[in-house]
TORKOL-4160 file (C-alpha; in steps of 0.2 Angstrom, whole numbers, padded with zeros to 4 digits, m for minus):
279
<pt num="1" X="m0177" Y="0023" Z="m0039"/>
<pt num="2" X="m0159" Y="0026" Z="m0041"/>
<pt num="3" X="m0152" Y="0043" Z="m0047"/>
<pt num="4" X="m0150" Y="0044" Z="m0065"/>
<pt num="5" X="m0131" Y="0045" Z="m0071"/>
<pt num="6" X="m0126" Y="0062" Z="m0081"/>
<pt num="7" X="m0117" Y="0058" Z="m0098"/>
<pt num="8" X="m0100" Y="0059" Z="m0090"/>
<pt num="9" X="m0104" Y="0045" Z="m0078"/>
<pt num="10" X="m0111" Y="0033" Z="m0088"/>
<pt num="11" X="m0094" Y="0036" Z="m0100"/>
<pt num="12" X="m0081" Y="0035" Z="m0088"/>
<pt num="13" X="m0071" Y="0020" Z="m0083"/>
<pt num="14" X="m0069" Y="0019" Z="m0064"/>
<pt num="15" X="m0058" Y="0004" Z="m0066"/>
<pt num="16" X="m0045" Y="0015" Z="m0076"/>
<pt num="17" X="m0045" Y="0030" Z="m0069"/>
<pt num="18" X="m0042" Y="0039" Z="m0054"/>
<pt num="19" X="m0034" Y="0026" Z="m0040"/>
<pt num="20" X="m0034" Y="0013" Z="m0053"/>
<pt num="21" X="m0028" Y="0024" Z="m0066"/>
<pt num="22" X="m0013" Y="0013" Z="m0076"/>
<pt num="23" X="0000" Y="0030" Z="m0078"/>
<pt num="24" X="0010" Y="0022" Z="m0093"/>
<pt num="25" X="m0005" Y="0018" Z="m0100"/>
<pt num="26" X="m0010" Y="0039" Z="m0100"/>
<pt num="27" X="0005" Y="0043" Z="m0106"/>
<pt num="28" X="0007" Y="0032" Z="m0121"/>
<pt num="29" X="m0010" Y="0037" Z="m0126"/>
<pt num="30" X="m0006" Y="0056" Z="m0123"/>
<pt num="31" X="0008" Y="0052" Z="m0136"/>
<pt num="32" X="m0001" Y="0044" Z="m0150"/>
<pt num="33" X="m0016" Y="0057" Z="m0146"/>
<pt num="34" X="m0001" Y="0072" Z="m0149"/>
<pt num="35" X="0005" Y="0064" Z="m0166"/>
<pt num="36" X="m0011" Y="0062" Z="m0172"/>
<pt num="37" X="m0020" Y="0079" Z="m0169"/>
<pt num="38" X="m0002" Y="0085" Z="m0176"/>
<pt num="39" X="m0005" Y="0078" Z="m0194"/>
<pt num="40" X="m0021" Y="0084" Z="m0192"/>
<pt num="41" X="m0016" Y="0100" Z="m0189"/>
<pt num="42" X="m0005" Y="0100" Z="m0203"/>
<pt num="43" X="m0020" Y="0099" Z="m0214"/>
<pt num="44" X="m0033" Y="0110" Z="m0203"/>
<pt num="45" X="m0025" Y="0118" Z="m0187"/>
<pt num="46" X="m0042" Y="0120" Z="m0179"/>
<pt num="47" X="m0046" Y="0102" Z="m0183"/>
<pt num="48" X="m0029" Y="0097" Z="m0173"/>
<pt num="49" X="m0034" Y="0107" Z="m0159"/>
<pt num="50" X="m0053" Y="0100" Z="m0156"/>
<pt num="51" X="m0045" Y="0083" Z="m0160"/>
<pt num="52" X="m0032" Y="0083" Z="m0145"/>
<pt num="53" X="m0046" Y="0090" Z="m0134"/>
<pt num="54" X="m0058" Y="0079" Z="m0137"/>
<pt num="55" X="m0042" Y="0065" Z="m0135"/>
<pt num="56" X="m0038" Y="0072" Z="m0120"/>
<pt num="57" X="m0057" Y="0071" Z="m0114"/>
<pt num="58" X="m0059" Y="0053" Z="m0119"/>
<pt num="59" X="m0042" Y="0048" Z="m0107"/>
<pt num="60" X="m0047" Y="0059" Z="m0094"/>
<pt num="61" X="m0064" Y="0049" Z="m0092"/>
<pt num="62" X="m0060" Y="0032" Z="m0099"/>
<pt num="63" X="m0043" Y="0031" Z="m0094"/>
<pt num="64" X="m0037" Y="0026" Z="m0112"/>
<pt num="65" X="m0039" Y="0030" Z="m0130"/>
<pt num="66" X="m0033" Y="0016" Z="m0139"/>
<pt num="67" X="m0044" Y="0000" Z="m0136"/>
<pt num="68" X="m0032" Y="m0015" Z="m0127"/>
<pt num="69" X="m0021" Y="m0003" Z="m0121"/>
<pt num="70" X="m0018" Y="m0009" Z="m0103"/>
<pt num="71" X="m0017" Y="m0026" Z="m0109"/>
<pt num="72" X="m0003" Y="m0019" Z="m0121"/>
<pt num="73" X="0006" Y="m0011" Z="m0110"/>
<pt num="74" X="0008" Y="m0026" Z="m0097"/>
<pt num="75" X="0013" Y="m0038" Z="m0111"/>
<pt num="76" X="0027" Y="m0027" Z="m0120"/>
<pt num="77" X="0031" Y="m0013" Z="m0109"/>
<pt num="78" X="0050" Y="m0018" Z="m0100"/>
<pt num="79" X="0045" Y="m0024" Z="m0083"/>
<pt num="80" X="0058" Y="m0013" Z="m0077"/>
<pt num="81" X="0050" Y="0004" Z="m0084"/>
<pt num="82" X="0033" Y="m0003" Z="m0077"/>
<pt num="83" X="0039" Y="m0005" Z="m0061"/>
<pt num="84" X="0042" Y="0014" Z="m0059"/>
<pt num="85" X="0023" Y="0017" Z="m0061"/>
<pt num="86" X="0018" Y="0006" Z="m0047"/>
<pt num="87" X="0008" Y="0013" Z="m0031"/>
<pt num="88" X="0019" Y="0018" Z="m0015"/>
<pt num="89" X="0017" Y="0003" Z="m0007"/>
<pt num="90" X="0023" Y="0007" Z="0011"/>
<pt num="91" X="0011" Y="0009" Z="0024"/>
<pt num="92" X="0014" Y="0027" Z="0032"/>
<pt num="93" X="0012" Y="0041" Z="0015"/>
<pt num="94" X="0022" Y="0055" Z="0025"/>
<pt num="95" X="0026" Y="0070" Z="0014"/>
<pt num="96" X="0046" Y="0073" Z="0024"/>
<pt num="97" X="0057" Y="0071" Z="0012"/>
<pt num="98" X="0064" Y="0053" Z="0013"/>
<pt num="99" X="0083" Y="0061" Z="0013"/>
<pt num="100" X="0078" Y="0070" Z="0028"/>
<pt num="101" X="0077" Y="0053" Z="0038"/>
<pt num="102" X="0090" Y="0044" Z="0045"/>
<pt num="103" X="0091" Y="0024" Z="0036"/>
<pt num="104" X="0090" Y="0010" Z="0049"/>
<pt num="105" X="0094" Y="m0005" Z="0050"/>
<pt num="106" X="0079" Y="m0012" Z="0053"/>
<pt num="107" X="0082" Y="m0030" Z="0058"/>
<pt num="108" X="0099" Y="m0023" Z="0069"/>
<pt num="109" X="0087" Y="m0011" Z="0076"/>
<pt num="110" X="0074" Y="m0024" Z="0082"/>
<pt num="111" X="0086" Y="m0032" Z="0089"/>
<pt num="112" X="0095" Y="m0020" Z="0099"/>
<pt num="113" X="0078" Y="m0012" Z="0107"/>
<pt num="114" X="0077" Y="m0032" Z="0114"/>
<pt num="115" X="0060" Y="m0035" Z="0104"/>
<pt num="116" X="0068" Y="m0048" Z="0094"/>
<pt num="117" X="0082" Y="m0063" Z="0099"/>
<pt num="118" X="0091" Y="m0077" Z="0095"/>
<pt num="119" X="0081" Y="m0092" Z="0092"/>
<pt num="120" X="0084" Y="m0107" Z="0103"/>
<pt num="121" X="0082" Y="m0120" Z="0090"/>
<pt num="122" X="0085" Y="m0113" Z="0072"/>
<pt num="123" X="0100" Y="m0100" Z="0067"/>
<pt num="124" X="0088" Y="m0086" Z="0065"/>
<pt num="125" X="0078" Y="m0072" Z="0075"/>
<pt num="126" X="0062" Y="m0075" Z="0085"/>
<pt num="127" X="0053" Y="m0061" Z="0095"/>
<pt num="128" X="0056" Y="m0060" Z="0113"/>
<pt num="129" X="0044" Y="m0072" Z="0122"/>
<pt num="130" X="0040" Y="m0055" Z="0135"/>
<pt num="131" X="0036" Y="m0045" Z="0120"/>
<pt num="132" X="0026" Y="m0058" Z="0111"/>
<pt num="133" X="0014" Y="m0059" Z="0126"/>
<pt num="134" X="0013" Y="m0039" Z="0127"/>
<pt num="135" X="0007" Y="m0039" Z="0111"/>
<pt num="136" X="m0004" Y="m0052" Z="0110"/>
<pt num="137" X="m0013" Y="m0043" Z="0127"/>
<pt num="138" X="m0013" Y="m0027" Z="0119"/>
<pt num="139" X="m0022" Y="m0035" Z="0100"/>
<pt num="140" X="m0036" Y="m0041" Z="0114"/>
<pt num="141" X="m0036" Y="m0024" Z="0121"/>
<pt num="142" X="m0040" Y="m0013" Z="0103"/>
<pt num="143" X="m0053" Y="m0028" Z="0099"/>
<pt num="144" X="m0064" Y="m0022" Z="0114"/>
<pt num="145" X="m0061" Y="m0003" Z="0111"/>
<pt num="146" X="m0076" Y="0006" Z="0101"/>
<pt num="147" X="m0064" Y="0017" Z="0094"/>
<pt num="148" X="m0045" Y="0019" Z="0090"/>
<pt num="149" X="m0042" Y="0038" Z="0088"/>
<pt num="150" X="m0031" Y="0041" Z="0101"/>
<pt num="151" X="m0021" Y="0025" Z="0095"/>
<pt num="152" X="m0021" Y="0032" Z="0076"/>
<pt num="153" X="m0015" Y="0048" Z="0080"/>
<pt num="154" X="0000" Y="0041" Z="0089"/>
<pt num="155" X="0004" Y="0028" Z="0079"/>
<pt num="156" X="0004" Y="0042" Z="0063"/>
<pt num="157" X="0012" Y="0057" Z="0072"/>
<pt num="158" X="m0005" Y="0066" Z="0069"/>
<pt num="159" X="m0013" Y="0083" Z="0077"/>
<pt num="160" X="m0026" Y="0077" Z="0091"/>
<pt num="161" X="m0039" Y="0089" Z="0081"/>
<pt num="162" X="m0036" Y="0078" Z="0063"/>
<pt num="163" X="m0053" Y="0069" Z="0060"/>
<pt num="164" X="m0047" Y="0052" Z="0053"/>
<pt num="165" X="m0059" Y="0038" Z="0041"/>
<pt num="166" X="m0053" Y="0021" Z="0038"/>
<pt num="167" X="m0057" Y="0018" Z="0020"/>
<pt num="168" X="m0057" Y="m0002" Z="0012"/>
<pt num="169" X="m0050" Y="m0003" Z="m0006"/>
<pt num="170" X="m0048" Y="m0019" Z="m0014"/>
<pt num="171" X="m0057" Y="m0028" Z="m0005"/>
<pt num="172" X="m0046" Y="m0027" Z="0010"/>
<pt num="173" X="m0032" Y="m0015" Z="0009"/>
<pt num="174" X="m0036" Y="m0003" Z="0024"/>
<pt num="175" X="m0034" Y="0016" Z="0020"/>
<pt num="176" X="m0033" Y="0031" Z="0032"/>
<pt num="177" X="m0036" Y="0046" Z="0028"/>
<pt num="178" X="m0039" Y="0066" Z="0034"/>
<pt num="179" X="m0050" Y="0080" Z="0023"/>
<pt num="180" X="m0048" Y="0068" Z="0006"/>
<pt num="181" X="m0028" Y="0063" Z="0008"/>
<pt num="182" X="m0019" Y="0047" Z="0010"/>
<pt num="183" X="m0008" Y="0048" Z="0027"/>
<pt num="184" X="m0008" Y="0028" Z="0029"/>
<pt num="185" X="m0011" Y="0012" Z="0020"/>
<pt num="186" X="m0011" Y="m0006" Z="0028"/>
<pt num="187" X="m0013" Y="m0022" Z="0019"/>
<pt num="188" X="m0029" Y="m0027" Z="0028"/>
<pt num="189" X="m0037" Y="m0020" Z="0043"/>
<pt num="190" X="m0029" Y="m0034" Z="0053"/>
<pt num="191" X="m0012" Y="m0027" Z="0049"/>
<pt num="192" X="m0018" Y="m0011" Z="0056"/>
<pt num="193" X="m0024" Y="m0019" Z="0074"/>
<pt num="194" X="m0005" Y="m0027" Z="0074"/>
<pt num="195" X="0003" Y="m0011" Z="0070"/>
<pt num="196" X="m0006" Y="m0001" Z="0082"/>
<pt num="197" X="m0005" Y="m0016" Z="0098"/>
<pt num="198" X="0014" Y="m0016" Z="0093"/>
<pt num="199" X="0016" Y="0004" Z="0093"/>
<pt num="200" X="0007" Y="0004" Z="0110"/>
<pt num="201" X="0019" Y="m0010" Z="0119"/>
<pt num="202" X="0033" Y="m0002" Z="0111"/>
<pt num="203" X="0028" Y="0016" Z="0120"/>
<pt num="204" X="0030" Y="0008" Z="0136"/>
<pt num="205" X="0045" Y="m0005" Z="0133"/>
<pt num="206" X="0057" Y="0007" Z="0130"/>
<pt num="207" X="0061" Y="0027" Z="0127"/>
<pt num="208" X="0071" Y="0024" Z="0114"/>
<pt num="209" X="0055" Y="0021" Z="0102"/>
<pt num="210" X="0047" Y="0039" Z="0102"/>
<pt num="211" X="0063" Y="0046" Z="0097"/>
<pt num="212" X="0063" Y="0036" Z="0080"/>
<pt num="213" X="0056" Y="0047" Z="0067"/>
<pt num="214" X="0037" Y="0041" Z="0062"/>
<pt num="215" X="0043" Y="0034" Z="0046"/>
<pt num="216" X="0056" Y="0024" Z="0053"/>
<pt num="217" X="0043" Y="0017" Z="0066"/>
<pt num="218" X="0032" Y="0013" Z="0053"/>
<pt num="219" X="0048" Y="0001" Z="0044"/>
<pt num="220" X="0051" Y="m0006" Z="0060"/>
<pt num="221" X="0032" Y="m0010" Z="0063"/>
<pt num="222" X="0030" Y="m0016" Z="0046"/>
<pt num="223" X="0046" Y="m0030" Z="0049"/>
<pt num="224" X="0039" Y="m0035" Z="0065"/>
<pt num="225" X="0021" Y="m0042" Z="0057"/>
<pt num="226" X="0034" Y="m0055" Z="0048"/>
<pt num="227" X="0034" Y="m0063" Z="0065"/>
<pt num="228" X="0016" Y="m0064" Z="0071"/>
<pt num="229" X="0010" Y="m0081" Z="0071"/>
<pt num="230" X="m0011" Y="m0081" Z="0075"/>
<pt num="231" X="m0022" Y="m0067" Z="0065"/>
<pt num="232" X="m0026" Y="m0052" Z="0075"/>
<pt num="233" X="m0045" Y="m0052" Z="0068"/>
<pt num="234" X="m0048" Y="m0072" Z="0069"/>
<pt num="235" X="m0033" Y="m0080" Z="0079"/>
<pt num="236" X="m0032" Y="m0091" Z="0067"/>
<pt num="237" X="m0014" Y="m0095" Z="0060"/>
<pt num="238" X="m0003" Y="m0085" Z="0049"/>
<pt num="239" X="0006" Y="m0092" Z="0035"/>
<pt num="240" X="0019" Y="m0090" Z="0021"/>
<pt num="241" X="0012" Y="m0092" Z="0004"/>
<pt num="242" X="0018" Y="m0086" Z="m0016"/>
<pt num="243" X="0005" Y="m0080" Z="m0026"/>
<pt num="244" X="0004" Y="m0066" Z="m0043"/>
<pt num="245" X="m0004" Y="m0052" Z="m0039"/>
<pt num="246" X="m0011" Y="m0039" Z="m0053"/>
<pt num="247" X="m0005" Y="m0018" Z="m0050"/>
<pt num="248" X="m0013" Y="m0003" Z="m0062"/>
<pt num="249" X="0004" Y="m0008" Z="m0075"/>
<pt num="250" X="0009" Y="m0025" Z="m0072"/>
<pt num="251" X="0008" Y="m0043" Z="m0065"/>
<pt num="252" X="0019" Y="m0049" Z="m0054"/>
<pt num="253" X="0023" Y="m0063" Z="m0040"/>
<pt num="254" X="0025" Y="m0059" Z="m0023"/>
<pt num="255" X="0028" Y="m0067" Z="m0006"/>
<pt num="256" X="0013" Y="m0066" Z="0007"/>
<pt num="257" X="0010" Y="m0067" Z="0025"/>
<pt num="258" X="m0007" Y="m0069" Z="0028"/>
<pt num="259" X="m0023" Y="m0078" Z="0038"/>
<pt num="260" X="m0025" Y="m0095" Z="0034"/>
<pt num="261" X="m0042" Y="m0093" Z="0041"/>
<pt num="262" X="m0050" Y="m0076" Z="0036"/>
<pt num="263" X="m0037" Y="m0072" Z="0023"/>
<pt num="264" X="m0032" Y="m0056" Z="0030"/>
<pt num="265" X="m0016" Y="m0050" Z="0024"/>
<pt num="266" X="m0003" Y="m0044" Z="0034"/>
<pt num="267" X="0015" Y="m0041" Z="0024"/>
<pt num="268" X="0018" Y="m0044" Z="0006"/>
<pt num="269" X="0034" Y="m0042" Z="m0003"/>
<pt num="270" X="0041" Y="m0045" Z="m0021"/>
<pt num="271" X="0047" Y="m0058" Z="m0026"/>
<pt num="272" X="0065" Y="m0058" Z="m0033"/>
<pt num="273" X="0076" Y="m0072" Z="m0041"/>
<pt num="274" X="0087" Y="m0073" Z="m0026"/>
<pt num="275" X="0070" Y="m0077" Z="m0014"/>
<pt num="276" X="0065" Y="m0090" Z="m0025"/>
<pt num="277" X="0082" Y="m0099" Z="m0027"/>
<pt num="278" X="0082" Y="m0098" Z="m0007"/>
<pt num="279" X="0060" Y="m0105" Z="m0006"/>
């Protein structure tokens, strides 16, 4: 039989808290909770109190007070505020301060490290035939290996001792973490194989690619999955496609390079006004 569910579990929302908890959504209803227990406690102060706890209990394990509120908030909320709510969406979650690394340029860069060059047919960048083979040879490499901890702790600039699980969220997102915290996130576990074939053909095609800081690395690695052209879990072909995709605050569309074959996702990107005068 399965174990019975306390009280707390059989109220609480999992879709709207915790990783999936919609932050304006909290906050609006911690305002209208506040007003409320206020005039209650204009009447009663002891009522006000017990009524903002008991608010703040039903957020807490339901996520909102106020029935409909993320569909509220989505439809009338300024996309603009929204968007400041969204999930980090890069793939390394590194606590350095951001202004303590150096910005790149990370298309100059690719190309001045010779992974990527002029195309020969089309007024654009193509990787470097040399490189491309590396790394396909090294995605076939990781597929035969029982396991990538060695590969893991390079590619994040982690202590040898830091016991690592790869957690799946979403359906496919590919999440590592160490003792209960986030250190990277990967659109599928496909990404992750790329990622980690790249960072090992880049060890050894120049020196200039340890001296970057990880979280540099980690753009530059990110930027170079826009060029693969066969999945790294099924070889199947990678395409281009616009599709809308939901976040914990907001809907919106996005451009996607994924598997045409197993659906894994490898780079995704927002789409602006600019892109879609351009698609």
């Amino acid at each position: 039989m399965p174990p019975e569910l306390g009280w707390m579990d059989r109220f609480r929302q999992p879709e709207y808290t915790g990783e999936n908890r919609c932050t304006p959504c909290t906050v609006l209803n911690v305002v209208i909770a506040a007003a409320v227990s206020g005039l209650l406690a204009v009447v009663a102060p002891p009522l006000g109190v017990v009524a903002f706890a008991a608010a703040l209990a039903v957020i807490y394990l339901r996520g909102y007070l106020v029935p409909y509120t993320p569909t509220i908030t989505k439809r009338y909320f300024p996309d603009r505020v929204l968007r400041w709510f969204d999930k980090e969406s890069g793939t390394l979650q590194n606590t350095t301060d951001p202004d303590e690394v150096e910005e790149i340029d990370v298309e100059r860069t690719l190309y001045s490290l010779g992974v990527v060059t002029e195309c020969e047919h089309v007024d654009d960048l193509c990787l470097d035939a040399e490189f491309q083979r590396a790394w396909r040879d090294e995605v076939e490499n990781l597929r035969d290996k029982e396991t990538k901890t060695e590969d893991i702790h390079d590619l994040l600039d982690l202590d040898p001792g830091d016991d690592h699980e790869i957690e799946e969220r979403g359906g496919q997102s590919a999440i590592v973490m160490i003792d209960g915290r986030m250190v990277g996130q990967w659109e599928s576990h496909a990404a992750l194989t790329a990622d980690l074939a790249a960072d090992r053909v880049l060890r050894e095609w120049t020196d200039e690619w340890e001296r970057f800081h990880v979280i540099n690395r980690s753009e530059l690695l990110n930027s170079l999955r826009m060029f693969l052209e066969e999945c790294t879990e099924c070889g199947e072909p990678i395409s281009v496609g616009q599709e809308t995709v939901d976040s914990c605050c907001r809907s919106f569309d996005v451009v996607a390079v994924a598997c045409d074959g197993c659906g894994s996702r490898f780079f995704e990107i927002e789409l602006t006004e600019e892109m879609r005068q351009q698609l």
